[in-house]
DSSP file (Angstrom, degrees, kcal/mol; ACC not computed):
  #  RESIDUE AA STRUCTURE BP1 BP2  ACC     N-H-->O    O-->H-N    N-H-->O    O-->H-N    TCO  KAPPA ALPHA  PHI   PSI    X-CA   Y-CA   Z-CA
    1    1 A X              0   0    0      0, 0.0     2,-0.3     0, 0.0     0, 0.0   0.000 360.0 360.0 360.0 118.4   -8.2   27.1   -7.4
    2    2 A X        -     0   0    0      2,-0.0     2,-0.2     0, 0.0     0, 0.0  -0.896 360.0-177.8-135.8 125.9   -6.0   29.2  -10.3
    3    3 A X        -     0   0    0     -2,-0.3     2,-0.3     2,-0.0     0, 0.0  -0.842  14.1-148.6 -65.7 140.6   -5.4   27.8  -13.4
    4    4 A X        -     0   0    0     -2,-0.2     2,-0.3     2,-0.0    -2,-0.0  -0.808  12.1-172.5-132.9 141.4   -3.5   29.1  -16.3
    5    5 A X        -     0   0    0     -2,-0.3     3,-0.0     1,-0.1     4,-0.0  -0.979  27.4-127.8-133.8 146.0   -4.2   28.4  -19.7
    6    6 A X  S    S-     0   0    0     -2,-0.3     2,-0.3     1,-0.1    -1,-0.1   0.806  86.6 -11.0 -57.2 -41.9   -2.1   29.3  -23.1
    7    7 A X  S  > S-     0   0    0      1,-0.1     4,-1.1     0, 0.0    -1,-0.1  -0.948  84.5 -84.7-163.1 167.5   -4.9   31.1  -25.2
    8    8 A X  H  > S+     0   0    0     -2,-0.3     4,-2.4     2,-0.2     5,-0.3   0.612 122.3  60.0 -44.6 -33.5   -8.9   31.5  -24.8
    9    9 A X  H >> S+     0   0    0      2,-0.2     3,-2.5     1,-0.2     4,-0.8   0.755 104.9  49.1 -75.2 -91.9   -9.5   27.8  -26.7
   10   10 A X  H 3> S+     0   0    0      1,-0.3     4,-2.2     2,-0.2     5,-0.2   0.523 114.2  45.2 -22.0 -55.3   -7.6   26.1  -24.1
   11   11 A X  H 3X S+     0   0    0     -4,-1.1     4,-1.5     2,-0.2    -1,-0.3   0.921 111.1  49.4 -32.9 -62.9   -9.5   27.8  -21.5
   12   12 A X  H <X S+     0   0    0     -3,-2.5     4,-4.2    -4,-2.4    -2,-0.2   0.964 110.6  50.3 -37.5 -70.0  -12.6   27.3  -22.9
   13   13 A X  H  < S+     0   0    0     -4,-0.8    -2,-0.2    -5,-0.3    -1,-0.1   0.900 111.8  51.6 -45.2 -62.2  -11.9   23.4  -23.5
   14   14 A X  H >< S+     0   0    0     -4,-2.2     6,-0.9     2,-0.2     3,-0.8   0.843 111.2  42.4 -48.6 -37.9  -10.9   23.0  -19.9
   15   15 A X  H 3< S+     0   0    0     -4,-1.5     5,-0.3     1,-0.3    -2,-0.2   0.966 116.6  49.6 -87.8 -47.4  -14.0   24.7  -18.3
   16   16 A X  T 3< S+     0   0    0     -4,-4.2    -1,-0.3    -5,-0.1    -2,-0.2   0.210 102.5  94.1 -76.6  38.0  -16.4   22.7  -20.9
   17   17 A X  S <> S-     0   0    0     -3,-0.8     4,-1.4    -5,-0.1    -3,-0.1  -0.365 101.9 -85.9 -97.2-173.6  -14.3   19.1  -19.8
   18   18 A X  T  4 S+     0   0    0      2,-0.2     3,-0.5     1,-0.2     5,-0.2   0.943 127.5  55.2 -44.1 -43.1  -15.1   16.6  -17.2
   19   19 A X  T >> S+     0   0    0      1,-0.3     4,-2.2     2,-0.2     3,-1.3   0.953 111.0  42.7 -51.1 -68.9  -13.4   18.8  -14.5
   20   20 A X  H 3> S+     0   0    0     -6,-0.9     4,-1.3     1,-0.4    -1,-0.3   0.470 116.7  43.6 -64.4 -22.1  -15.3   21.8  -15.2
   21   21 A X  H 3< S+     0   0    0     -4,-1.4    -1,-0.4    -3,-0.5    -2,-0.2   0.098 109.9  64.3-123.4  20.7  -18.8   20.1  -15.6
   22   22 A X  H X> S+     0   0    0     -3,-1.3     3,-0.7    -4,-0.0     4,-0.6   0.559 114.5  26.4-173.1 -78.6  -17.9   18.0  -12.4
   23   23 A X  H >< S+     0   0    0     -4,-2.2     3,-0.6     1,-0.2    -2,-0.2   0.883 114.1  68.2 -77.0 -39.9  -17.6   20.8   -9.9
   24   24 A X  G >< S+     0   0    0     -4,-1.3     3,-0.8     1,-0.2    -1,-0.2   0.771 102.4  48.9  -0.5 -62.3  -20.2   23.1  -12.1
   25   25 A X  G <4 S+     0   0    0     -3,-0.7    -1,-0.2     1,-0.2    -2,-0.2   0.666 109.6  54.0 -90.3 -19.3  -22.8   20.5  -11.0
   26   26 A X  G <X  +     0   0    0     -4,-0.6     4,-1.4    -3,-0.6     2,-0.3   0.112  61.9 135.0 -92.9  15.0  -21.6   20.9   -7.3
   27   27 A X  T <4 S+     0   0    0     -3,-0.8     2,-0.9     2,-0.2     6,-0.2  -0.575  77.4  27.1 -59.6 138.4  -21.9   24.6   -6.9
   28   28 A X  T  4 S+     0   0    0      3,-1.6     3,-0.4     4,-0.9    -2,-0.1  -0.941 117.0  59.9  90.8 -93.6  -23.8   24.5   -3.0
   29   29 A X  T  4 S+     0   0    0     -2,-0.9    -2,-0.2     1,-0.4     3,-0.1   0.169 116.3  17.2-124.6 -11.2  -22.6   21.5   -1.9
   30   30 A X  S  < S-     0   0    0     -4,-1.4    -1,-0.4     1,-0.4     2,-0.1  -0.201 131.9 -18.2-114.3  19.3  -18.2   21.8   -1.8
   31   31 A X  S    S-     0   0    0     -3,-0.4    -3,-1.6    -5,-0.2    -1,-0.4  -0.626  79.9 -65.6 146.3 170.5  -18.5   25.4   -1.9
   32   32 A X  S    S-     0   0    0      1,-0.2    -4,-0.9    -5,-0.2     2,-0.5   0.474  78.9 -73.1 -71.4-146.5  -20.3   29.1   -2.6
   33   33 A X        -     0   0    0     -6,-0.2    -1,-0.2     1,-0.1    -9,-0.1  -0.905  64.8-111.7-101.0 114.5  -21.0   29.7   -6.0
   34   34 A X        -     0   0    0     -2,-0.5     2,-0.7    -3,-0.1    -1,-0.1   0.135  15.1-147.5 -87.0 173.8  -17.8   30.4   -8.0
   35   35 A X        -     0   0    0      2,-0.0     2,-0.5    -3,-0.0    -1,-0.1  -0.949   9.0-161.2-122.9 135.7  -16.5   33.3   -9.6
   36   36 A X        -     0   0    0     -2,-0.7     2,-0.9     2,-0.0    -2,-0.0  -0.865  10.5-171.9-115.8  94.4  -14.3   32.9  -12.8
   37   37 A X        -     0   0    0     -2,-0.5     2,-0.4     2,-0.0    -2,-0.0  -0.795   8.2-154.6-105.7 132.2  -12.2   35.8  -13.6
   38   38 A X        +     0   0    0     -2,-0.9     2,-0.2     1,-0.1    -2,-0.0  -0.658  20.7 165.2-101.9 142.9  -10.5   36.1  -16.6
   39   39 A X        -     0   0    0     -2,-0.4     2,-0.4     2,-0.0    -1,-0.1  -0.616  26.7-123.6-147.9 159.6   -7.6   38.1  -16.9
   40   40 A X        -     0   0    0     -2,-0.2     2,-0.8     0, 0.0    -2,-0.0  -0.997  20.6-126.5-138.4 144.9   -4.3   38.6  -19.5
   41   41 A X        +     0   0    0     -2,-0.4     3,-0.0     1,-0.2    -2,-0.0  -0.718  25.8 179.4 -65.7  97.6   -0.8   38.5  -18.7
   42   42 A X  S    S+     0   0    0     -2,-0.8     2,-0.3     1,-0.1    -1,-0.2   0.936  72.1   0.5 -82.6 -37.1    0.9   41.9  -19.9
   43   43 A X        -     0   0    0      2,-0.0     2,-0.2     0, 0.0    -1,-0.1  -0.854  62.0-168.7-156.8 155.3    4.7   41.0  -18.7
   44   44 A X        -     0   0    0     -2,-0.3     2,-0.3    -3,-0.0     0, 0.0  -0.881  13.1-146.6-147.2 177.4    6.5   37.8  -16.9
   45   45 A X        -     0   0    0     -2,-0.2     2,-0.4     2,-0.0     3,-0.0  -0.808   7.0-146.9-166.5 116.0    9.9   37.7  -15.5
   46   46 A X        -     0   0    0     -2,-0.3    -2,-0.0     1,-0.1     0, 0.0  -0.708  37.3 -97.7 -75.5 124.2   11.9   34.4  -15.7
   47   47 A X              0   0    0     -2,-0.4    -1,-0.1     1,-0.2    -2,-0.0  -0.244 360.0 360.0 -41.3 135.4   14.5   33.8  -12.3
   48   48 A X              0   0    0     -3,-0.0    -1,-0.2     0, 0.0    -2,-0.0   0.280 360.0 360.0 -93.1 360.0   17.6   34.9  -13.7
């Protein structure tokens, strides 16, 4: 799964929603135990 978020709140908001607290409570049983790294965009490059 990767998801991309506009700033830290949004992020945040997303991991404490339904979604987040949904699979959270399913760690063992659809998959290992996850790892969340968080990361910053330095540069992008729109198709010209």
């Amino acid at each position: 799964m990767f998801d991309v978020f506009s700033d830290d709140t949004a992020r945040d908001a997303h991991l404490a929603g339904g979604v987040g607290q949904a699979l959270g409570s399913n760690t063992g049983v659809l998959f290992s135990e996850p790892s969340i790294e968080m990361i910053d965009v330095l540069a992008d490059k729109l198709p010209g």
